[in-house]
C-alpha positions in Angstrom: -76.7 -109.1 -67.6 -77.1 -108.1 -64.0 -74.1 -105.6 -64.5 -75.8 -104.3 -67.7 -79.0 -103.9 -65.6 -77.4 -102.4 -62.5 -75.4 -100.1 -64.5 -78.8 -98.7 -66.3 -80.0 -98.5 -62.9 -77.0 -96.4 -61.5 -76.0 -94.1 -64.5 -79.1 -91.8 -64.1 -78.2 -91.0 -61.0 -74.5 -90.5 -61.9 -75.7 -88.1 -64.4 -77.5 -85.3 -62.4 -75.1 -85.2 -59.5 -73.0 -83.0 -58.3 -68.8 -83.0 -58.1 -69.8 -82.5 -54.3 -72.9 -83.5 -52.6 -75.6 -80.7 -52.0 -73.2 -78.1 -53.8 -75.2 -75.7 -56.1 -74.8 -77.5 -59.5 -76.4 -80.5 -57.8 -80.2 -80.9 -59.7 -81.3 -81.4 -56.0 -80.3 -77.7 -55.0 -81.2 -75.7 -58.0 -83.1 -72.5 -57.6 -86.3 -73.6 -59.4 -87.0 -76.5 -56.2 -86.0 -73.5 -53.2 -83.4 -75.9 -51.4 -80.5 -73.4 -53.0 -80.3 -71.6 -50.2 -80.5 -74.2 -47.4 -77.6 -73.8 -46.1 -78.1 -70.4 -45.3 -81.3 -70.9 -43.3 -83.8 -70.6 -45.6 -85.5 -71.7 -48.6 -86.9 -69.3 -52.0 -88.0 -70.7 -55.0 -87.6 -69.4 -58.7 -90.2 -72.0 -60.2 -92.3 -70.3 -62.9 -89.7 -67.6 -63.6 -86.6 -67.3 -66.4 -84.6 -65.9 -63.4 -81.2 -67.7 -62.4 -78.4 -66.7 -59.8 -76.2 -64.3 -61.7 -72.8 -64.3 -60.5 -71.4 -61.2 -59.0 -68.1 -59.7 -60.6 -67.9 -57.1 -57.8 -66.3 -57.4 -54.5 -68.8 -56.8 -51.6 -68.5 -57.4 -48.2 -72.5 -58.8 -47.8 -73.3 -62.2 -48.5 -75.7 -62.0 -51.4 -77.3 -63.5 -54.4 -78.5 -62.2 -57.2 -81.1 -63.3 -59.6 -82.1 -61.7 -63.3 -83.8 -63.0 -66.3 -81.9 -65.7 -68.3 -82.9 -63.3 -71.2 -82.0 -59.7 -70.1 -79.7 -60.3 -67.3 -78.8 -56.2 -67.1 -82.9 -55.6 -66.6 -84.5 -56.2 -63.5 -83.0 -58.4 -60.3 -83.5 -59.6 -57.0 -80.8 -59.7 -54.4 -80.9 -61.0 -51.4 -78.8 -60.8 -47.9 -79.3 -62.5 -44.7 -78.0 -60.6 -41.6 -76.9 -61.8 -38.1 -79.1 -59.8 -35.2 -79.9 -59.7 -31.3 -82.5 -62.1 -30.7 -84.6 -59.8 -29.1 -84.0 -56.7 -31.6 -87.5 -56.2 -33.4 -87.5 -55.4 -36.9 -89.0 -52.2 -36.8 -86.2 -51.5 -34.8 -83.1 -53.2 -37.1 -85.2 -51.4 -40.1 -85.5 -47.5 -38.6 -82.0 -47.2 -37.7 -81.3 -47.5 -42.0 -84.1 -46.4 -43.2 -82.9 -42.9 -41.8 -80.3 -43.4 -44.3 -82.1 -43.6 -47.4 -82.5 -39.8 -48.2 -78.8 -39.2 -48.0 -78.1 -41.9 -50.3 -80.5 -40.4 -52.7 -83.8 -42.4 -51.7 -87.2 -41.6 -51.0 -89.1 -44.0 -49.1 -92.6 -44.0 -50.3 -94.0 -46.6 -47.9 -93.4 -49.1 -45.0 -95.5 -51.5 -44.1 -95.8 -54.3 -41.6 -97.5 -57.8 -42.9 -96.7 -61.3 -42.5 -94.6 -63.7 -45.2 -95.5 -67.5 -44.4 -95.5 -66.8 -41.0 -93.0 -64.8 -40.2 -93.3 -61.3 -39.1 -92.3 -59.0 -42.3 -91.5 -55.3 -43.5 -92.4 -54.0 -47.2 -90.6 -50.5 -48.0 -91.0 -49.0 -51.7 -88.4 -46.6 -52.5 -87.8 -44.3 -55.6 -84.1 -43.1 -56.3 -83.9 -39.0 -57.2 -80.7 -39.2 -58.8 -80.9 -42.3 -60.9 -84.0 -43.8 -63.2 -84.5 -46.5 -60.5 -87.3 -48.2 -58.1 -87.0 -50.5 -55.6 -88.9 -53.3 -53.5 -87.0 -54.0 -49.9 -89.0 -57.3 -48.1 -87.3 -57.8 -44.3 -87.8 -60.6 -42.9 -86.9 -61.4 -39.0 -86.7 -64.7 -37.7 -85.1 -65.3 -34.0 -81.5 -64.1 -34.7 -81.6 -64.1 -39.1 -82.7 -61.4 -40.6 -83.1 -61.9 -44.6 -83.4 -58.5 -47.2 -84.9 -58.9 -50.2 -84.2 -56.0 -52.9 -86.0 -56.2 -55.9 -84.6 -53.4 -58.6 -85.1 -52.5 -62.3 -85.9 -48.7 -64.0 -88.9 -46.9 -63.1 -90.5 -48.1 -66.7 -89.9 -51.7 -66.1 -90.2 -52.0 -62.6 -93.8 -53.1 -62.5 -92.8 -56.1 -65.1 -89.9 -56.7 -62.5 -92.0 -56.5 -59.6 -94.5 -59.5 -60.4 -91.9 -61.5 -60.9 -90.0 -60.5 -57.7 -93.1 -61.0 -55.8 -93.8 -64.5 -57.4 -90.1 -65.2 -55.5 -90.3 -63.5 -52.6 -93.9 -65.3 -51.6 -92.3 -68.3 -51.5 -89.6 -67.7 -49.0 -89.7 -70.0 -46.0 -87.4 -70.2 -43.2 -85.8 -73.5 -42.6 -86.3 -75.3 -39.7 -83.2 -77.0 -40.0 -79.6 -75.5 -38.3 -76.9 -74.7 -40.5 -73.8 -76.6 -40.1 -72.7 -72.7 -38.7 -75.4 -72.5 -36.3 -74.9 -76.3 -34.9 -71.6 -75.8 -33.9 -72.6 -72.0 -32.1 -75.1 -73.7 -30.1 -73.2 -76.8 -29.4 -72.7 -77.2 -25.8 -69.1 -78.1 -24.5 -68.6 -81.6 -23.0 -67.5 -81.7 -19.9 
């Protein structure tokens, strides 16, 4: 009886875990409770929304994620890329030297603006693209040596639908206090 019992007891658990602890099929790291990205420094919830990570068939040198409706994945999405900088680098600084860039990659930059995310010192830029049908939302985000980007992109016709739910995501974005496995061993000192 007290296997019976203990094995009712256990078997939940069993069920939602993961083949490795804290991977992303674990129900403890899924995008809807914001711990997905944890081990990159930071947390972002998609609670409220249809959209999931959507894997990426193309090669990229950037570490990002990208999330679209479960519904109309080829519709509007949200990538996002964290970045390695100078401590001391401010973000108006890290943003200016790309945001040059935008007209020759067919961008025009309709506004910047500085305001703060949860705390943390942010940039807003809206862009239109002149070649292609397209709008996009950048959020930059700066904390100590991380910097996060936040793209959120769909058609000009949609992108309004697109953006609510974008800015549903990107409001909850919090940095994590915690070091990544990565950043523990960077900062570790040497034993002498």
């Amino acid at each position: 009886m007290r296997y019976l019992l203990s094995l009712l007891i256990y078997l939940p658990f069993v069920a939602i875990a993961a083949p490795y602890p804290a991977t992303s099929s674990s129900a403890l790291t899924t995008p809807e409770k914001g711990l997905y990205f944890l081990h990159k420094g930071f947390t972002l919830k998609t609670e409220g929304t249809d959209w999931v990570p959507v894997s990426n068939s193309e090669q990229s040198l950037l570490d990002t994620v990208r999330f679209s409706s479960k519904e109309s994945p080829q519709n509007g999405s949200l990538s996002i890329r964290t970045d390695k900088v100078a401590k001391n680098a401010s973000l108006e600084l890290y943003t200016r030297k790309w945001m040059r860039d935008y007209p020759n990659y067919g961008f025009e930059v309709i506004s910047a603006k500085n305001f703060n995310l949860n705390g943390s010192p942010a940039l807003v830029v809206d862009m239109l693209s002149r070649t292609k049908n397209k709008q996009i939302r950048q959020v930059i985000l700066k904390n100590e040596d991380r910097v996060a980007i936040m793209t959120c992109l769909d058609d000009k016709k949609n992108f309004s639908k697109s953006l609510q739910i974008c800015n549903q995501i990107m409001k909850s974005f919090a940095w994590s206090s915690q070091q990544t496995p990565s950043e523990k061993s960077e900062t570790a000192q040497p034993v002498q």
